[in-house]
C-alpha positions as CSV (number, residue, x, y, z in Angstrom):
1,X,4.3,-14.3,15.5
2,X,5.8,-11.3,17.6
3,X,6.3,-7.5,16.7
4,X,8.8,-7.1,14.6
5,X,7.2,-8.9,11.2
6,X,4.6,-6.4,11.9
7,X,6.6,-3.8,12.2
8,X,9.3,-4.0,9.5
9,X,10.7,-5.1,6.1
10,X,7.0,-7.1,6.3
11,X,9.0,-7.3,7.5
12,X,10.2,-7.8,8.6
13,X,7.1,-7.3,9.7
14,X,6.2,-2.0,12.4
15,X,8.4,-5.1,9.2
16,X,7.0,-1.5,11.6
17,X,10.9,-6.9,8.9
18,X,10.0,-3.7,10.2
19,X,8.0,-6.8,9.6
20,X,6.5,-8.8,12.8
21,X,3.4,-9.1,14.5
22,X,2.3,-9.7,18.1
23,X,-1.1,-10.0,16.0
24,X,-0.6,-13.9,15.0
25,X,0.8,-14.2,18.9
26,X,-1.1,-16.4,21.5
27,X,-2.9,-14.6,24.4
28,X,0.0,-15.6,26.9
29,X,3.1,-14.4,24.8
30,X,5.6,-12.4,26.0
31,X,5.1,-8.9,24.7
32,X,9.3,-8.3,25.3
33,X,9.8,-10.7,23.1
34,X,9.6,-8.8,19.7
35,X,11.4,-10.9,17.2
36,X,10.5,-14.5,17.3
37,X,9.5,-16.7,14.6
38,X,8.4,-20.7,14.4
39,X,9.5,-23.3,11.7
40,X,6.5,-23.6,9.4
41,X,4.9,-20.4,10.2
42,X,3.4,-18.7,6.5
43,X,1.8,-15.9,6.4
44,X,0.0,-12.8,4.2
45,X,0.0,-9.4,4.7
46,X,-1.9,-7.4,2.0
47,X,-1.5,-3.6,2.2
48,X,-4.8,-2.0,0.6
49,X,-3.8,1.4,0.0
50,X,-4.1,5.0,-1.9
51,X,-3.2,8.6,-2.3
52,X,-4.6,11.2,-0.6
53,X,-3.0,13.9,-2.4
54,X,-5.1,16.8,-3.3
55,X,-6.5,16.9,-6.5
56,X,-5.8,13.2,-7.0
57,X,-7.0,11.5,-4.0
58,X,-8.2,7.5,-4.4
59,X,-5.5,7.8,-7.6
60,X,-3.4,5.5,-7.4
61,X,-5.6,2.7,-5.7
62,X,-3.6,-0.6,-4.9
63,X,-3.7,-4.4,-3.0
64,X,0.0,-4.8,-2.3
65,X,0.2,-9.0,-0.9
66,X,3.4,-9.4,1.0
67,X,3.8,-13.4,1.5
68,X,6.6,-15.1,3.6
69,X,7.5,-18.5,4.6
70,X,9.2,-19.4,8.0
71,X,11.7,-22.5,7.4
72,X,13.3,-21.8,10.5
73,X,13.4,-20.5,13.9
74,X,15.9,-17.6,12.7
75,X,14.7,-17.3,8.9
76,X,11.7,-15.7,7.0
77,X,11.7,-16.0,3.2
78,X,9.6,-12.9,1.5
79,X,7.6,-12.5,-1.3
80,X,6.5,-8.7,-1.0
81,X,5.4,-5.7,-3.1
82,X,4.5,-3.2,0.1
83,X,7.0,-0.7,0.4
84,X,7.6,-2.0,4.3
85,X,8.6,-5.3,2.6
86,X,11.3,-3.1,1.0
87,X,12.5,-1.1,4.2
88,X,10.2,1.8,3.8
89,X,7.1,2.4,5.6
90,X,3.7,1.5,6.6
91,X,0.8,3.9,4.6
92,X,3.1,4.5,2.1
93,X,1.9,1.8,-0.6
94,X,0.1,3.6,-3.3
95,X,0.4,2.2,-6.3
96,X,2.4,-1.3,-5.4
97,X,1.6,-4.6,-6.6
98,X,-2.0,-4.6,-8.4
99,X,-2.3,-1.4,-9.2
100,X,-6.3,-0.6,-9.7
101,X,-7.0,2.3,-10.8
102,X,-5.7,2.4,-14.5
103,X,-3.3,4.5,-16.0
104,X,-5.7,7.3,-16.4
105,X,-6.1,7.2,-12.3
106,X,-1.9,7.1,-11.9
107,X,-1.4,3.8,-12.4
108,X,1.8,3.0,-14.9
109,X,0.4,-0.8,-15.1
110,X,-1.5,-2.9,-13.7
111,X,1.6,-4.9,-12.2
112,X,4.9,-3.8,-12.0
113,X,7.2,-4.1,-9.2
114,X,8.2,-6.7,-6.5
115,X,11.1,-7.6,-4.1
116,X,12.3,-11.1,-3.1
117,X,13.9,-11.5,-0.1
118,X,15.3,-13.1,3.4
119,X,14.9,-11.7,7.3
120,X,17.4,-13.1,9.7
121,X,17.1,-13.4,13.3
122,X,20.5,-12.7,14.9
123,X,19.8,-11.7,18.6
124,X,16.8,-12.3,20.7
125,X,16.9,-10.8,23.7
126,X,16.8,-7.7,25.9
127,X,18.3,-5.9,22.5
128,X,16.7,-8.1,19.4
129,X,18.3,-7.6,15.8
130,X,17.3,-8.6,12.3
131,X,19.4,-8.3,9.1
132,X,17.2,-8.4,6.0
133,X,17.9,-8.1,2.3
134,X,15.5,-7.8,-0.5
135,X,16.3,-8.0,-4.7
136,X,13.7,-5.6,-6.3
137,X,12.4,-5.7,-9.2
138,X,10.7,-2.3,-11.2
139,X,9.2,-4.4,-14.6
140,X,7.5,-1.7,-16.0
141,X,10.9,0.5,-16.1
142,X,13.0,-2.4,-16.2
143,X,14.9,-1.4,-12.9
144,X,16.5,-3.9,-10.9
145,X,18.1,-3.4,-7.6
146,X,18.6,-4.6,-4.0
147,X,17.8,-3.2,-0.5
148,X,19.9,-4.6,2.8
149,X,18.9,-3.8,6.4
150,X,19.3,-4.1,9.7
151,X,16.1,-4.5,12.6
152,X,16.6,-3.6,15.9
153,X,14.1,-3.3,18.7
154,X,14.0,-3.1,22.7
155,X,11.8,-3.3,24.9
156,X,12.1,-0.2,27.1
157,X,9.3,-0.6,29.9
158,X,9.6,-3.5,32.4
159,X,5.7,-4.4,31.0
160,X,7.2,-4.9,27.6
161,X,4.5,-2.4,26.3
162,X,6.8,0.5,25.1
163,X,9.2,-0.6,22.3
164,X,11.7,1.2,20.4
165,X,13.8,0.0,17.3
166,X,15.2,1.3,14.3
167,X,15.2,0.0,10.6
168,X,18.6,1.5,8.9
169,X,18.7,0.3,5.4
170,X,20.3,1.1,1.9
171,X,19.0,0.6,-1.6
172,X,21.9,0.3,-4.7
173,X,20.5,0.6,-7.9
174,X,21.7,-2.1,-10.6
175,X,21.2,-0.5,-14.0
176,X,20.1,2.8,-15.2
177,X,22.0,4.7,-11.8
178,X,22.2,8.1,-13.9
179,X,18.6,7.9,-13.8
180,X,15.5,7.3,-11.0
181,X,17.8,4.0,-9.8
182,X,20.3,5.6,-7.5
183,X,21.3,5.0,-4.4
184,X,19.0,5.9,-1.3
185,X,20.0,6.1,2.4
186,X,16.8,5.3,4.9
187,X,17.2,6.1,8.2
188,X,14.2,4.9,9.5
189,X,13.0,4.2,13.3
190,X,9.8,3.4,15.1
191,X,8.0,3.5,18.4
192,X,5.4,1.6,19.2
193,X,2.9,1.1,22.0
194,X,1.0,-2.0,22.6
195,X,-2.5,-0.7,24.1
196,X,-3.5,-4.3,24.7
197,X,-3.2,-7.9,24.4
198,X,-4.5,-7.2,20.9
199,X,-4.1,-3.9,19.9
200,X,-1.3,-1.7,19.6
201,X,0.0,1.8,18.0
202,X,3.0,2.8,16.3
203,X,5.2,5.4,14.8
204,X,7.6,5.4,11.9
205,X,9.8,8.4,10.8
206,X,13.4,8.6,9.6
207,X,15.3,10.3,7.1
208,X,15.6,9.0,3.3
209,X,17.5,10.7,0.4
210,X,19.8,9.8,-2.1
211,X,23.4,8.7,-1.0
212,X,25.4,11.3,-2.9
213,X,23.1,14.9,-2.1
214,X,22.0,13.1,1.4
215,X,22.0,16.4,3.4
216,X,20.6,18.7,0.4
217,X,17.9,16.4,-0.5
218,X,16.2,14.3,2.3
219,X,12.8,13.7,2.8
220,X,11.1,12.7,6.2
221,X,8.3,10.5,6.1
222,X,5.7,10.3,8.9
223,X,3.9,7.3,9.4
224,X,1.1,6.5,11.7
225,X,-0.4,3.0,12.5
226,X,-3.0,1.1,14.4
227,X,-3.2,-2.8,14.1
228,X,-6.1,-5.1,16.3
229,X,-5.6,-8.6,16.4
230,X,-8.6,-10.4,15.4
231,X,-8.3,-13.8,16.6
232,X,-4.9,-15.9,17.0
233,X,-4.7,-16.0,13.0
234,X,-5.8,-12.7,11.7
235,X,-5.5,-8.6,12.2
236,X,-6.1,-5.5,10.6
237,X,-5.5,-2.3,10.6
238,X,-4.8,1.3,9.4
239,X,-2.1,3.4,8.6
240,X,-2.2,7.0,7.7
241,X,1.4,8.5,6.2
242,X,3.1,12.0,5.2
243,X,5.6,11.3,2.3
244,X,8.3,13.8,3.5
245,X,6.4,15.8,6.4
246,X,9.4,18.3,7.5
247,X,12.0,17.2,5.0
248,X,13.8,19.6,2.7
249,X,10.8,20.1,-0.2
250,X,8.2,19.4,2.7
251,X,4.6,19.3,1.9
252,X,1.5,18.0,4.0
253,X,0.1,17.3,0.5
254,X,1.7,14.1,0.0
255,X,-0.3,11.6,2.1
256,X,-2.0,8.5,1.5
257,X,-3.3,6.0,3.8
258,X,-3.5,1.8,4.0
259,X,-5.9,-0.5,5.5
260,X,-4.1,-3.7,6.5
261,X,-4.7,-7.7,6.9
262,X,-2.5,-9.8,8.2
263,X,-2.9,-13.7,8.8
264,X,-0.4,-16.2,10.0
265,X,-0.5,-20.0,10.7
């Protein structure tokens, strides 16, 4: 597994897929390869998270399991409920998937939302790109909808530690559009910094708003992660996120924060 499941669309895995994961990579992989993905490979990542807002912090509490399946060298099938499964961004969880807390601690139910989904590998090389879709699904509001993206990273030191990339991606709203399913423009990008053969840090940001009121409304997220590979299989880490840090509405008060776990064989 290389960097870009753990950085994405987990996607692409970051998914920040913008999913990928040097994490599941050998001790002798080559870092500048982000993107790269083996027939067979399956994998988990499960996004423990919660807000940190004030006044309601620990509500909502989550486990949001993203699982994928690798039947090729240049396809990853998803089965996610993180918000980077989705295109959005790593810390940002609260309330996805099993959602713990009970309606009394934010929680609308106890399941209610996933996505279902593909990653492509186009281009691996000195300029790798992904393009990703995901269907998602909103039960508890009957929303349906689908996201489409595109993952591209680069390697920008000759050491392969330094990595750039940006995860552009659009959600259209199927039913309900006059309502909370409309349209939303992310223009998200990430840095990230690989500190060692098995740890590494990274930095998501972008602008997201809805397509119509784009420059009136947008938010910008701020998302920080660190992720230590365990052993050849497994990682963790920790992500720490402002919702819309110096959008228009800003506010340091929406935060929350996700420990991760990812394994791969």
């Amino acid at each position: 597994m290389r960097l870009s499941q753990l950085l994405s669309a987990g996607l692409l895995l970051i998914a920040i897929a913008v999913p990928g994961q040097v994490l599941g990579a050998p001790d002798d992989a080559e870092v500048k390869a982000p993107v790269g993905w083996r027939a067979g490979d399956i994998g988990l990542d499960l996004d423990i998270s919660t807000s940190l807002d004030s006044g309601s912090e620990g509500e909502p509490f989550s486990m949001a399991p993203d699982l994928w399946y690798v039947p090729t060298d240049r396809l990853r099938l998803v089965f996610g409920h993180s918000a980077q499964s989705a295109g959005g961004y790593y810390g940002t969880s609260a309330g996805s998937g099993l959602c713990l807390s009970g309606t009394a601690g934010g929680c609308p139910q106890v399941y209610d939302a996933f996505n279902l989904g593909a990653d492509f590998l186009v281009n691996r090389g000195k300029l790798n790109l992904v393009a990703w879709a995901r269907g998602v699904v909103a039960t508890d509001r009957s929303l349906y909808g689908a996201t489409v993206g595109a993952n591209l990273s680069r390697a920008v030191m000759r050491s392969g530690k330094l990595i750039v990339g940006a995860n552009p991606n659009l959600y259209q709203g199927f039913n309900k559009r006059g309502g909370a399913n409309i349209a939303t423009l992310n223009l998200a990008a990430y840095v990230v910094y690989v500190l060692s053969p098995t740890m590494l840090a990274a930095v998501q940001t972008g602008l997201v708003g809805p397509l119509d009121s784009f420059v009136d409304a947008f938010a910008v997220p701020v998302s920080l992660t660190g992720m230590y590979r365990i052993n050849s299989n497994m990682g963790a880490g920790l992500a720490f996120a402002f919702r819309n840090l110096v959008g228009n509405g800003r506010s340091i008060d929406g935060r929350s924060v996700s420990i991760l776990v990812t394994w791969a064989k």
